[in-house]
MIPAZA-29610 format. One record per residue (C-alpha): x, y, z. Coordinates in steps of 0.25 Angstrom, whole numbers, plus 2048, in hexadecimal, padded with zeros to 3 digits. Layout:
XYZ
...
***
This chain:
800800800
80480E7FD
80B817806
802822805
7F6818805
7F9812813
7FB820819
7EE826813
7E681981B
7F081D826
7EA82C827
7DC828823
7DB81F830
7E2827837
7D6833835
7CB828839
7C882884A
7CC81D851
7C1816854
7BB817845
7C781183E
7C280283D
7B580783A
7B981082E
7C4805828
7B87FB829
7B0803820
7BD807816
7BB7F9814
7C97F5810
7CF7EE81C
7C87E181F
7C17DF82C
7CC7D5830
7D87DF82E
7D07EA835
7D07E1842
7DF7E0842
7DF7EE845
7DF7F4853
7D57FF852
7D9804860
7E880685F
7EC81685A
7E881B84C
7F481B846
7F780C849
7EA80C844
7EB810838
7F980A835
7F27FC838
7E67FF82C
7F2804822
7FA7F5827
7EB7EF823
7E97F7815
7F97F4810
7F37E5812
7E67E8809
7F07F17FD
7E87FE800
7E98097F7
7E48167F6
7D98137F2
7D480A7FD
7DC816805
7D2820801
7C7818802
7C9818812
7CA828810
7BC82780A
7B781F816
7BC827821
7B683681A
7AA82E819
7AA82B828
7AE83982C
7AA843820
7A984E829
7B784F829
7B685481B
7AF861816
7A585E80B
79E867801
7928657FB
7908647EB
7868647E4
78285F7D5
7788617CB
77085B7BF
76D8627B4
75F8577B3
7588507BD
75E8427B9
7618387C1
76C82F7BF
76E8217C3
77C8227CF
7868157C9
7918187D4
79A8107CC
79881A7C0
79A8267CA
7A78217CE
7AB81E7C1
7A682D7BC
7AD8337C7
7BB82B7C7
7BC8307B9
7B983C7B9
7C083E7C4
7CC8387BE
7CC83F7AF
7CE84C7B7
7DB8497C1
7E183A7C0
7E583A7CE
7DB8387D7
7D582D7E0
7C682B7E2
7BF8217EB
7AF8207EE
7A981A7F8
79A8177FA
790818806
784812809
77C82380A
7808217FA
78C8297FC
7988277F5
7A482D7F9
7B08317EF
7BF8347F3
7C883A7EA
7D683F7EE
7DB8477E4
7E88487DC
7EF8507D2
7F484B7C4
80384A7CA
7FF8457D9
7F783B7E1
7EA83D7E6
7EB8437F3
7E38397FC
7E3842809
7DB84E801
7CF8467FB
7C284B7F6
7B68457FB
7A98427F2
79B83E7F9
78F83B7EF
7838357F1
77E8307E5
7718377DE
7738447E7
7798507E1
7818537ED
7908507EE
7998527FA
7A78567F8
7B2858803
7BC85D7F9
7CC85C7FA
7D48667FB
7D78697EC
7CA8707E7
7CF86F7D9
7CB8617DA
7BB8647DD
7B88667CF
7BC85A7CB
7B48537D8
7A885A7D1
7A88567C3
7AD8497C7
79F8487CF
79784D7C4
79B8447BB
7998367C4
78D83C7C9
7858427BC
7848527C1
78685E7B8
78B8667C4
7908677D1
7908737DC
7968757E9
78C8797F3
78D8827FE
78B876809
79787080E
79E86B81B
7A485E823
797858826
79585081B
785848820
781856822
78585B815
77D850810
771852818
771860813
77185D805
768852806
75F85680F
75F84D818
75D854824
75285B82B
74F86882B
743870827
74087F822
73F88882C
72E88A82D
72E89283A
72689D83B
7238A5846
7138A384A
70C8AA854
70B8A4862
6FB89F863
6F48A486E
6F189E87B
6EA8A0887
6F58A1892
6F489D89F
6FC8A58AA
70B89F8AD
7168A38B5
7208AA8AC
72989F8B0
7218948A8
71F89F89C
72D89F899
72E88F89A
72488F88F
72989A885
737894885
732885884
72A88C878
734892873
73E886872
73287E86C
732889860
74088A85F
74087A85E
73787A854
73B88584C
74887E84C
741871846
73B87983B
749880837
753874838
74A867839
74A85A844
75685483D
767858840
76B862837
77786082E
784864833
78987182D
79587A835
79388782B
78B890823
78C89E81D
7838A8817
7878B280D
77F8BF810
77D8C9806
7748D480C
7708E3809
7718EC815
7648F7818
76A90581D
76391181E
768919813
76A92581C
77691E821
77C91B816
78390D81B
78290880D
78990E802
7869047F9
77C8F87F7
7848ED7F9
7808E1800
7868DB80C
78E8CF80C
7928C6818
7938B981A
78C8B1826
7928A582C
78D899836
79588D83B
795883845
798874847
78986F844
78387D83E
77587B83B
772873849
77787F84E
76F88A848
76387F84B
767881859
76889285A
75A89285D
75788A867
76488F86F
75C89B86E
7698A1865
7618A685A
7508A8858
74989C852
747899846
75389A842
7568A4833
753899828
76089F822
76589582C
75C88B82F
75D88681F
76B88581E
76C87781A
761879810
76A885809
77787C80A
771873800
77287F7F6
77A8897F3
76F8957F7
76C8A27F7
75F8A97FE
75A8B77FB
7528C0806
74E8CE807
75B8D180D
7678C7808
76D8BE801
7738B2806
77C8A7800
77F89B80A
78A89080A
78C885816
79987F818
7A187B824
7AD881827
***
């Protein structure tokens, strides 16, 4: 086995934790359940990993298998990866009969008419996912295996994640490559990306639960009241008053968990209204700022301003429908401004 093969298994077990290795070299597949049980799992990593490179010399790996193991552990933790969201379009409503074996061949070649070296693996799961690695090279170098491209598409679905090297120049290639094997005309990046990979998915195929925000503010019926002390007054206002907020919260984001974004902005383009007496304005010109918002889980957070008593329920829809604007590149006109939005994580 090749030098630099045994010492990419090396470092790719090395990133795995502990107590996941055997668990991760059993769905690689490549090492028999026999020669896994030679292995002290307990001992430290490094013996570890010297151990699986001893056991993969035995079995003649290439890089090939090598990278295949690469593709197994991004699977298991992909939110150590930052993925963006593509989409493609049709130019009809056709509908074309998905033959993986003829992807792969479409992709390989195209692929391959375009830069000669370069190594691809794919991968299938069960959700109809197949993974594609391709660690890039140059027409006088290797393929670098330590700055792979990463591919998930599901077939049938004109969505496409990519967690891109660090070579942009190679995206292009990525994307024709994809239209070919898939049968699109066109392909766009949108303004959606970030590490949480299921929670890009649920956005994009709304597959979580959120509802438009219906919430209107309705008069109070009236009600014969019976005299209270003040103290039990109060009891009831604020246990009404969680109940709306709980409510109103249902309304805006749903039952369900919201997907997991860590950052949005807004691009605000406004007029500002001064007396003319002041003469603030010399020009019309708009105004033009950009508004942030981060944290490690955003929307649970913005679901949770309300009923911290942070912020007034409902929440601005401008917020409350961020998933639903992610899914497209958007832009939403009022009297006052003009808003452009993108959601990444940083």
């Amino acid at each position: 086995m090749d030098e630099t093969v045994a010492e990419y298994i090396r470092r790719t077990v090395l990133k795995i934790p502990r107590d996941e290795i055997k668990t991760t070299l059993q769905k690689w597949g490549f090492l028999s359940e026999t020669q896994l049980q030679t292995v002290n799992f307990r001992q430290l990593k490094d013996s570890i990993s010297q151990d699986v490179v001893h056991l993969c010399e035995e079995n003649s790996a290439d890089i090939k298998q090598a990278a295949d193991l690469d593709v197994v552990y991004n699977h298991v933790y992909p939110n150590k990866r930052m993925w963006s969201v593509y989409q493609m379009n049709k130019t009809g409503e056709e509908t074309d009969f998905f033959d993986i074996k003829d992807f792969k061949k479409k992709f390989k070649r195209r692929l391959r008419s375009a830069l000669k070296n370069v190594t691809i693996n794919f991968r299938e799961y069960e959700d109809n996912a197949i993974w594609i690695r391709i660690a890039w090279g140059t027409p006088y170098t290797k393929p670098n295996q330590y700055k792979a491209s990463y591919v998930v598409y599901h077939s049938q679905v004109p969505y496409v994640f990519i967690s891109a090297s660090v070579l942009k120049s190679n995206v292009p290639l990525l994307c024709q490559a994809l239209l070919v094997a898939c049968n699109y005309h066109d392909i766009r990046e949108m303004e959606l990306r970030g590490h949480c990979l299921n929670s890009l998915k649920d956005i994009v195929f709304k597959r979580y639960s959120q509802n438009f925000q219906t919430y209107c503010p309705r008069p109070l019926p009236e009600k014969s009241v019976t005299p209270v002390s003040e103290d039990l007054r109060v009891v009831q206002e604020n246990r009404r008053e969680k109940e709306r907020i709980l409510r109103v919260n249902r309304e805006a984001f749903g039952d369900g968990p919201q997907p997991k974004l860590e950052f949005a902005q807004y691009k605000l383009e406004t007029m500002f209204k001064s007396d003319p007496k002041m003469d603030v304005l010399y020009k019309k010109e708009p105004f033009r700022c950009l508004v942030k918002f981060s944290s490690p889980h955003l929307l649970e957070s913005l679901k949770s301003l309300a009923a911290a008593g942070v912020a007034d329920a409902p929440l601005s829809p401008l917020l409350t429908c961020i998933p639903h604007k992610a899914r497209n590149y958007f832009r939403v006109k009022d009297r006052k401004s003009l808003l452009t939005g993108s959601f990444v994580s940083p």
